[in-house]
N, C-alpha and C positions, 0 to 999 in steps of 0.2 A: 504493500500500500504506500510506504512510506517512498518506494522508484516512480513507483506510477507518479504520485504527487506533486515528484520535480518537473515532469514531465511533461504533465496535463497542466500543472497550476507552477511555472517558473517564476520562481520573484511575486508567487503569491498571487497572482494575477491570471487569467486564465492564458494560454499558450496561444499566441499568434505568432502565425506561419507563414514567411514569402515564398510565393509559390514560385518556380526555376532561381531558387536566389534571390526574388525579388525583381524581377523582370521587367515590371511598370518605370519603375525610374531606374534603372539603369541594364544595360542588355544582358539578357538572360544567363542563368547559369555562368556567370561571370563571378571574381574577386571584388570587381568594382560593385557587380549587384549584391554581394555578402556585405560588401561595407555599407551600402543605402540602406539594406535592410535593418541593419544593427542602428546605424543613427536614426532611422526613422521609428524605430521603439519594435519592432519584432524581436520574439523572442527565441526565434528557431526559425530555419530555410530548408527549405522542400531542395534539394540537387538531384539531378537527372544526372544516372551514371549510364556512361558509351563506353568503347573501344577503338581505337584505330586500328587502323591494319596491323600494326607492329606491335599488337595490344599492351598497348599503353592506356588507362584509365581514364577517362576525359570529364570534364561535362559535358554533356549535348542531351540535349531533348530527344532529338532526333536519329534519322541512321543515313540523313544525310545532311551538310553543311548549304546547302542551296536557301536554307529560310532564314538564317540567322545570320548568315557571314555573306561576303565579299566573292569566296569562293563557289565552287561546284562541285558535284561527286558524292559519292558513298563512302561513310567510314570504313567500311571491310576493305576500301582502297585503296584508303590516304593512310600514309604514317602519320605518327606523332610530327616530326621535321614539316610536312605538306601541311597539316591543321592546323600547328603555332602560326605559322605566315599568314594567316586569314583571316582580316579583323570581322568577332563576333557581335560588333557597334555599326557593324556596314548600313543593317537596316532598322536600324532602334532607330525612333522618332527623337532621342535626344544624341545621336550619335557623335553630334560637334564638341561635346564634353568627354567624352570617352574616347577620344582618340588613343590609341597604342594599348590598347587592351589588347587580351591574348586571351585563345578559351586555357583554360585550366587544366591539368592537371586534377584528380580526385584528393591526389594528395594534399596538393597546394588550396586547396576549396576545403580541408579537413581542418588545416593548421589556420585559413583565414577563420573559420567560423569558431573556433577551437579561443582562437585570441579573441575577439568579443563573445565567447561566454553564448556562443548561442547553440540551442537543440539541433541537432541534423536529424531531418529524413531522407535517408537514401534512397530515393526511387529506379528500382530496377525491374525493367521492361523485357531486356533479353539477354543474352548471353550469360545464363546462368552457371555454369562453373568458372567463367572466368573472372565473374559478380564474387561468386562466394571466394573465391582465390584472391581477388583484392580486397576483400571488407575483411577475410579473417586476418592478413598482413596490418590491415590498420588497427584493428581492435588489438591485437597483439603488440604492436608497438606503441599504440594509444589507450592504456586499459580504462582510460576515463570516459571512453566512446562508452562503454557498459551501460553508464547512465546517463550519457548525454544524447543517444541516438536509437535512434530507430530504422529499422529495414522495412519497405513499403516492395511490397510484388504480388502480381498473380501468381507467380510460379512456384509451385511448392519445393523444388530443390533451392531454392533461396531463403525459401522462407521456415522451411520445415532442416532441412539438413543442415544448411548452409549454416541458420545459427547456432542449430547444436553442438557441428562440430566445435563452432568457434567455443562458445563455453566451454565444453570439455578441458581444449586446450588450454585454453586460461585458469583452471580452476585446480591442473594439473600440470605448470609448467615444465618440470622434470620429461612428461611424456605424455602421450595419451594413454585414455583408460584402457581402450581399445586400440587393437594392431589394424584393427582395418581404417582406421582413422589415420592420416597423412598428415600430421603436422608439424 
């Protein structure tokens, strides 16, 4: 009761959440949109986790770069090197303030929300093992994720496996309980 509580009621106040990072003011799933959301009194940001080709962890909504950025193409295309070069302010209505933004990194969207004290919800859409392969890396090296975050998906090897395994792991760092667990 007492996790849920941080959760749902942060700072005592009920939990508001920008949805891709806070996307309205500043372009989506962005560092820049973690920091509007924080200064504009949210208390947690919804991020949209992707892949690139070279799977690297990104934000993006999407599973292509064509709505958001400057560029074109499918992430199962572009590397990580191809989708940093592509500003994600191309088509934000406030774009002339956000010049030289770069999309993210998952890591780099962990440690912005991480330093303003806000809730993460991970939102994953696809690519389910490679989902659970990066959020258990973070949880692992972020054990404060535990209480600060939450995993949002359809897909039950995200949601059902994915976090089990990660607990295990953490609650046993020497090893898992289990040999068929890869940690």
């Amino acid at each position: 009761p007492q996790r849920a509580r941080l959760i749902l009621q942060p700072r005592h106040t009920p939990a508001r959440i920008a949805h891709r990072g806070g996307g309205h003011d500043a372009p989506e799933n962005t560092l820049a949109a973690i920091r509007q959301a924080a200064e504009n009194g949210a208390t947690g940001v919804e991020l949209d986790l992707e892949f690139t080709a070279d799977g690297v962890p990104i934000l993006m909504h999407d599973e292509t770069v064509d709505r958001t950025t400057d560029g074109s193409g499918s992430l199962r295309d572009l590397t990580f090197a191809e989708v940093r070069k592509f500003n994600p302010a191309a088509k934000h209505r406030l774009w002339r303030d956000y010049r030289g933004e770069k999309i993210p990194t998952l890591r780099e969207a962990v440690l912005e929300s991480m330093h303003y004290d806000l809730i993460i919800y991970f939102d994953v859409k696809g690519h389910a093992n490679q989902a659970v392969e990066a959020l258990k890396h973070l949880y692992l090296e972020y054990p404060r994720l535990y209480n600060t975050s939450i995993v949002c998906s359809f897909m039950p090897d995200v949601v059902y496996k994915g976090i089990r395994e990660t607990v295990v792991c953490q609650r046993n760092p020497g090893g898992c309980l289990d040999s068929q667990h890869n940690c």
